[in-house]
N, C-alpha and C positions, 0 to 999 in steps of 0.2 A: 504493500500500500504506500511504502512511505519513497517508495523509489519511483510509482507512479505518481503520486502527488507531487515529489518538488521538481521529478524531469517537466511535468507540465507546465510548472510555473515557469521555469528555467526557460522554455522554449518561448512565452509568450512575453518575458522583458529583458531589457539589457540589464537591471539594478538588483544580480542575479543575488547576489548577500542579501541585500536589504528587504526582498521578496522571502528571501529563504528566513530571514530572523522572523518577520512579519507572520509566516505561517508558523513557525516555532511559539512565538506568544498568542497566538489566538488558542492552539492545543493549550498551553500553558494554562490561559484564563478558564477555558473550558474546566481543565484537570481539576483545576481550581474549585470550582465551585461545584465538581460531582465529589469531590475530594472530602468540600464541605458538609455535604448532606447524608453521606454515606456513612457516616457514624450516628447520624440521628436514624435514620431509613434501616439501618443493622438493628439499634433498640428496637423500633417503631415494627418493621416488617420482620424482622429475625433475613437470616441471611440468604434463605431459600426465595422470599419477596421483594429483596432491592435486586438479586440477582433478576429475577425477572423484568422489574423494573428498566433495570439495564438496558438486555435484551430489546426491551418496547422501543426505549429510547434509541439505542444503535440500529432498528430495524429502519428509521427512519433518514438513513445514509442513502440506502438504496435509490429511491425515489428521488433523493438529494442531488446525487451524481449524476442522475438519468437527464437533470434538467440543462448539465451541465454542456457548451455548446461547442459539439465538436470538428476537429477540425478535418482537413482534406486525407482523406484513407491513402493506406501505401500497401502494397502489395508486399506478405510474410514472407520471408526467407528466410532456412533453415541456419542456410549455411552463413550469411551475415551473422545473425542472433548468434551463433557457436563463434565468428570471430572475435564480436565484441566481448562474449563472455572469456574469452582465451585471455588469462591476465599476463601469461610469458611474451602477449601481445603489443602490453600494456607499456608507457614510458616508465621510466624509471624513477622518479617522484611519486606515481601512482600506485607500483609494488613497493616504496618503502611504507608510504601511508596505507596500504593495506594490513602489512605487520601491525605499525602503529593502532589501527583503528581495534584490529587483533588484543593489543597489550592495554588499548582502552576498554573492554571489552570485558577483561580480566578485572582489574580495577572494579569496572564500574558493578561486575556481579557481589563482590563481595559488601556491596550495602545497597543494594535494589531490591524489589520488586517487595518479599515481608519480611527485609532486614529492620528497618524503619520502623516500620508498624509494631514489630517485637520487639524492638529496644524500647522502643517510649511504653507498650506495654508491661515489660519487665522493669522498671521507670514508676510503675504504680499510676500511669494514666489510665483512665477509661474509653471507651466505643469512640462516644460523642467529643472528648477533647481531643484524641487521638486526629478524629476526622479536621476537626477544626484547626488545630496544630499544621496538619498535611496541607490543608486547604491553604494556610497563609502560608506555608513555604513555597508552596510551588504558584502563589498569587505574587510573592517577593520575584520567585522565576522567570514570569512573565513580565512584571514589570523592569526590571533591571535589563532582559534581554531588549525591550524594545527600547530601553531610554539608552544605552550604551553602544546599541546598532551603528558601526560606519564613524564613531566616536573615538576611536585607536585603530591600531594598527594590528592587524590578525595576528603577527609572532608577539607582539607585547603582549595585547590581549590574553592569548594562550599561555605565555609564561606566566601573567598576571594573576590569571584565574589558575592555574596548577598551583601556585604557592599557595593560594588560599586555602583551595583541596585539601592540601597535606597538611596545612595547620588545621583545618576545621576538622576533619577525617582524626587525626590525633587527638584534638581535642574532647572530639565525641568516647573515643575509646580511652577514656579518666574520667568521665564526666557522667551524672548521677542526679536523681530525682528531676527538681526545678532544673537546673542548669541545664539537663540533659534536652529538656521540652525548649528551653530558650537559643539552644543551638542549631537543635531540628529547623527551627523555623526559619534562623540565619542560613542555615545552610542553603534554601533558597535564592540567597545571591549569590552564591554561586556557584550554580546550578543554571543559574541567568546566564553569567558570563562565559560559563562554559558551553551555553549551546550558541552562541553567537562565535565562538571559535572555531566549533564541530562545521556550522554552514558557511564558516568562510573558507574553510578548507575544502568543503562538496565546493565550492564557486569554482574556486582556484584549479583544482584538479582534473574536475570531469570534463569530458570533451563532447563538442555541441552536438556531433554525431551519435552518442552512445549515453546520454545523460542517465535514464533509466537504470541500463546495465551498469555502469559504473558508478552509480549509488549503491544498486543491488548488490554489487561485488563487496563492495567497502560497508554495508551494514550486516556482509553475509559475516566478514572479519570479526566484525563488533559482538554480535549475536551470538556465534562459535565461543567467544572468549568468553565472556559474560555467560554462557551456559556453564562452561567449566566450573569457572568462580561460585555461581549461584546455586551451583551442587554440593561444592565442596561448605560453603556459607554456613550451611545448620549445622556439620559434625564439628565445625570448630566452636560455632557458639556452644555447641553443649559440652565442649571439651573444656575450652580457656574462654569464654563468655565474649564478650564484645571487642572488647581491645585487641585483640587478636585478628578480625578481618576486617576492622577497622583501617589498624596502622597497615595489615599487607594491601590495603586499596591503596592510601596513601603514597609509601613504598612504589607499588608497582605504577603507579598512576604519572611520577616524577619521571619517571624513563620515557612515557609519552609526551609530554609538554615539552618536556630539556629537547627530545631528539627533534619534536615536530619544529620547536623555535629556531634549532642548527639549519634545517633544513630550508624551512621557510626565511630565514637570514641570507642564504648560499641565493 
């Protein structure tokens, strides 16, 4: 989905960052505010009813996108679709950013998807502030990504926002009750500024011929690692608790930034 969304954007302006943040904080605002209801709707309907809820809510894409107004059809080729996916294809900034996105990937599993939600649980929050906590982090997310859009320079930016990472990533893995809630929600800045570095690097990298595929290629990277990490996530918290895939986000997260700002310098 997300390889067809921003190739299309990508194909329809020159302001291909500023388009690409732009759609980063509209998901954000949304996240935001399902983010927020979803611990009241968990009390309210118990888990089997927002889950439905959901569902109602996402079914209403379909219909969304149909309205969508498209453009002049091109005839399928098999054998193109296997070139552009060929990454040995690919320049040589594009394979290293693929590692990279790979080692982001790693990182970024070891405090996604119910890292978050079980630390502030195990924290002594409940449903409904849990929801609300998430909901202004990733409302800090959206906002900072779109006020700081086109505002720096993508290897500053990226250096910028990885220092914060690895102090706020550490910081989270010491940190407890109150503080722990008060971090969570900082950590949405950035998170801001980190997805304004991720779309300036899809700008920079992809080529106009193959936008699609070479998102796909580089969120196949991201996904692949970030499964690893997101598996591994629960046996360490049950082992050494939080601090432990904390600081290896951290850790692993520094080799991404450091290498992507060398590169993007060169």
């Amino acid at each position: 989905m997300w390889a067809v969304n921003r190739a299309l954007l990508l194909e329809k302006t020159e302001r291909k960052w500023r388009i690409l943040v732009h759609l980063r904080t509209a998901v954000y605002v949304s996240y935001a505010v399902g983010s927020l209801l979803a611990g009241f709707f968990i009390v309210w309907l118990f888990y089997e009813g927002t889950l439905m809820l959901c569902a109602l809510v996402g079914a209403f894409v379909v219909p969304t996108a149909l309205l969508l107004v498209g453009g002049r059809k091109k005839r399928f080729s098999v054998a193109k679709a296997l070139h552009f996916l060929d990454f040995r294809k690919k320049e040589k900034v594009f394979k290293r950013f693929l590692i990279l996105f790979f080692v982001m990937g790693v990182s970024f599993g070891f405090r996604s998807d119910f890292v978050f939600p079980l630390f502030l649980d195990e924290n002594g929050f409940d449903a409904e502030t849990i929801g609300v906590l998430l909901g202004l982090q990733i409302s800090l997310a959206g906002l900072f990504s779109y006020l700081f859009a086109r505002r720096v320079e993508i290897k500053r930016l990226i250096l910028m926002s990885g220092l914060l990472y690895t102090a706020t990533l550490i910081l989270l893995g010491f940190s407890s009750s109150v503080f722990a809630g008060v971090l969570a929600v900082a950590y949405g800045i950035v998170e801001g500024l980190l997805s304004i570095g991720q779309e300036g690097i899809l700008s920079r990298i992809t080529s106009r011929e193959s936008y699609g595929t070479d998102i796909g290629l580089l969120m196949m990277g991201l996904h692949s690692g970030r499964t690893l990490s997101l598996a591994m996530s629960g046996f360490l918290i049950e082992m050494w608790g939080f601090i432990v895939p904390f600081l290896m986000s951290a850790v692993i997260f520094a080799f991404f930034y450091v290498t992507s700002y060398v590169i993007l310098k060169e």
